[in-house]
C-alpha positions as CSV (number, residue, x, y, z in Angstrom):
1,X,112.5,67.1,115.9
2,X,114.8,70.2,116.2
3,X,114.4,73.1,113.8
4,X,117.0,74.6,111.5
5,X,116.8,77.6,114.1
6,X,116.8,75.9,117.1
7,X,120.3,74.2,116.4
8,X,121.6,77.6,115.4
9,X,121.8,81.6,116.0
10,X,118.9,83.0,114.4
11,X,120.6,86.7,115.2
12,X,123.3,85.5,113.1
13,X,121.8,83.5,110.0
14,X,120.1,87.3,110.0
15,X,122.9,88.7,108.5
16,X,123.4,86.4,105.3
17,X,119.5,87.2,105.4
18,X,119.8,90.8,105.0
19,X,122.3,90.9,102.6
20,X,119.8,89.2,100.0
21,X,116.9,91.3,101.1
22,X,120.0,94.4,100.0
23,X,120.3,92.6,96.7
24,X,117.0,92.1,95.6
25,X,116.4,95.5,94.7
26,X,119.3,95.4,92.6
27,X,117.7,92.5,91.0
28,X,115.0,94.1,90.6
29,X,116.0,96.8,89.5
30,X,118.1,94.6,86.3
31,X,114.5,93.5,85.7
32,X,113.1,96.9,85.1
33,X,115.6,98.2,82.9
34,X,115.7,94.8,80.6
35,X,111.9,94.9,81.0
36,X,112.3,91.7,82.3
37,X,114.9,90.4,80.0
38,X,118.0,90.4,82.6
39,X,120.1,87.8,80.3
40,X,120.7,90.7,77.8
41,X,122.0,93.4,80.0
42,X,125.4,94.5,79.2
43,X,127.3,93.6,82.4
44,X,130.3,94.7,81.0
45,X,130.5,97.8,83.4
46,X,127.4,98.2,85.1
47,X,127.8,101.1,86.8
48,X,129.3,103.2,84.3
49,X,127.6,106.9,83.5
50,X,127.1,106.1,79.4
51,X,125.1,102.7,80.4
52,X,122.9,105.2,82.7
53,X,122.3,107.7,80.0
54,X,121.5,105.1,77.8
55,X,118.9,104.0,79.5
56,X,118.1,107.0,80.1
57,X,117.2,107.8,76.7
58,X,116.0,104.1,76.1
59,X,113.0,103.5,79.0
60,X,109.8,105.9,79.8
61,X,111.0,108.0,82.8
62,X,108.2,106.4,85.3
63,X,110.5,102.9,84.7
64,X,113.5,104.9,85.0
65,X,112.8,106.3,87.9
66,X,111.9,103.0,89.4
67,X,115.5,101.8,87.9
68,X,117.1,104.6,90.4
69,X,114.6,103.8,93.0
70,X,116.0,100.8,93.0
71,X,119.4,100.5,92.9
72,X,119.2,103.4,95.5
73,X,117.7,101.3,97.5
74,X,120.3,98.6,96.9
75,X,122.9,101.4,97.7
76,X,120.7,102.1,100.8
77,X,121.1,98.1,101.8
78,X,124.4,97.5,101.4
79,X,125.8,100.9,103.3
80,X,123.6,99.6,106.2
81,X,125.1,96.2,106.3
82,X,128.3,96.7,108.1
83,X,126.2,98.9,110.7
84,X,123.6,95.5,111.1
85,X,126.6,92.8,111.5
86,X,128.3,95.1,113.9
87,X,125.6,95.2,116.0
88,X,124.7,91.3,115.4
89,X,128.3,90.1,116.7
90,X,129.0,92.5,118.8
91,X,125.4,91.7,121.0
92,X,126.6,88.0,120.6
93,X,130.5,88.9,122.0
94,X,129.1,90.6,124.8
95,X,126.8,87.5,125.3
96,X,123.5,89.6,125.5
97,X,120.5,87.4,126.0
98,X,119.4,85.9,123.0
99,X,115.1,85.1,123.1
100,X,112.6,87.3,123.4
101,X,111.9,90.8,122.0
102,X,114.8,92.5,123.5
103,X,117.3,90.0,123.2
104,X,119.4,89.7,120.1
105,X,116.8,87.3,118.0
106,X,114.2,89.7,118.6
107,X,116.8,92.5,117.2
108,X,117.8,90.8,114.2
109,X,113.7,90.3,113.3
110,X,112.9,93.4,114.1
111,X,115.6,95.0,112.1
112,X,115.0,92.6,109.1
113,X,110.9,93.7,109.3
114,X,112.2,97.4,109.1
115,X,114.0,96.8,106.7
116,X,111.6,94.7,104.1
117,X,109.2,97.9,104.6
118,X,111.4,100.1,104.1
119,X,112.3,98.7,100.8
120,X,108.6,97.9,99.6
121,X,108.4,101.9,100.6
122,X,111.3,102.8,98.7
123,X,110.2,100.8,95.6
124,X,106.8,101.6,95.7
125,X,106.7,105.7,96.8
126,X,106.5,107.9,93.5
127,X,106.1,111.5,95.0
128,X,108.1,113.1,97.4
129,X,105.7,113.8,100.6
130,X,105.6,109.8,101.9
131,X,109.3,109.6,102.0
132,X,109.5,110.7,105.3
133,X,108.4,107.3,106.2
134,X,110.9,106.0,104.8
135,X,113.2,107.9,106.3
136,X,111.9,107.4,109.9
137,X,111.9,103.6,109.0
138,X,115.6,103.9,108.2
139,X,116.4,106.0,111.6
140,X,114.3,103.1,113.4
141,X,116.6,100.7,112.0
142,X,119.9,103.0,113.1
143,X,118.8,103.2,116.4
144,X,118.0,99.5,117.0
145,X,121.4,98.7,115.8
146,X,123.1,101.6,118.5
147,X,120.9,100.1,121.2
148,X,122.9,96.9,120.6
149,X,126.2,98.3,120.2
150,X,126.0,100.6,123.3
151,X,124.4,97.6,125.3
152,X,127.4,95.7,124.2
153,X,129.8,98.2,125.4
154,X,128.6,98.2,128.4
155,X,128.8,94.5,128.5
156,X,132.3,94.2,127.5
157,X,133.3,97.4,129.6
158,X,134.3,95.9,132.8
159,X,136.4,97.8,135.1
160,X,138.5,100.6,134.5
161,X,142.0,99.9,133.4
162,X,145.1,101.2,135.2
163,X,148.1,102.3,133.6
């Protein structure tokens, strides 16, 4: 009996997959600053200055802190996206081979494995010194994604065209 990922892309079910691994910290971070009561935050205008000073002034700042962390990291996810489904269907245009670890499903679970570390590191890193792992988990991510585009490129180049 087929799988669900053998009748279909797995590079490309990645990125609906990585778009809710970007929103969970958001969800999270809801959690944090309801203390766990999400059905009473005021989603009138959630991103407005006064509802961050108010909470703020309302939660310890350890559990602020992690509210920021957060939703940072949500920020984090969500500017990366376009740069992830780029690389996903471009790799797939320029029909670059699919199995293994250097073909496009190895890509897209590599990427994805970066980037639930990264987030656990994000979420869970209180003092300034271990964020350069953080950071060097995000410029691994980066670079997986150029590998793809440029191997694309190359793919898709062809010959040179006359004018």
């Amino acid at each position: 009996m087929p799988s669900f990922l053998d009748t279909n892309n797995p590079s490309i079910l990645a990125i609906p997959a990585y778009y809710m691994l970007s929103v969970l910290p958001h969800s999270y971070a809801l959690g944090v600053a309801t203390r766990g009561k999400v059905l009473t935050w005021d989603n009138r205008n959630p991103r407005s200055t006064d509802l961050k000073v108010r909470l703020k002034k309302d939660l310890d700042p350890d559990t602020y802190a992690l509210y920021e962390r957060a939703e940072a990291c949500h920020a984090n996810g969500m500017e990366n996206l376009p740069l992830f489904a780029t690389a996903v269907i471009l790799g797939n245009m320029a029909g670059l081979k699919k199995e293994g670890l250097g073909g496009m499903t190895g890509f897209a679970a590599t990427y994805l494995a970066i980037r639930v570390v990264y987030t656990a590191v994000y979420l869970g890193v209180k003092t300034n010194g271990p964020t350069i792992a953080r950071s060097g988990l995000w410029i691994a991510g980066f670079s997986l994604c150029f590998r793809i585009i440029f191997k694309a490129a190359k793919a898709l180049g062809g010959g040179k065209v006359g004018y």
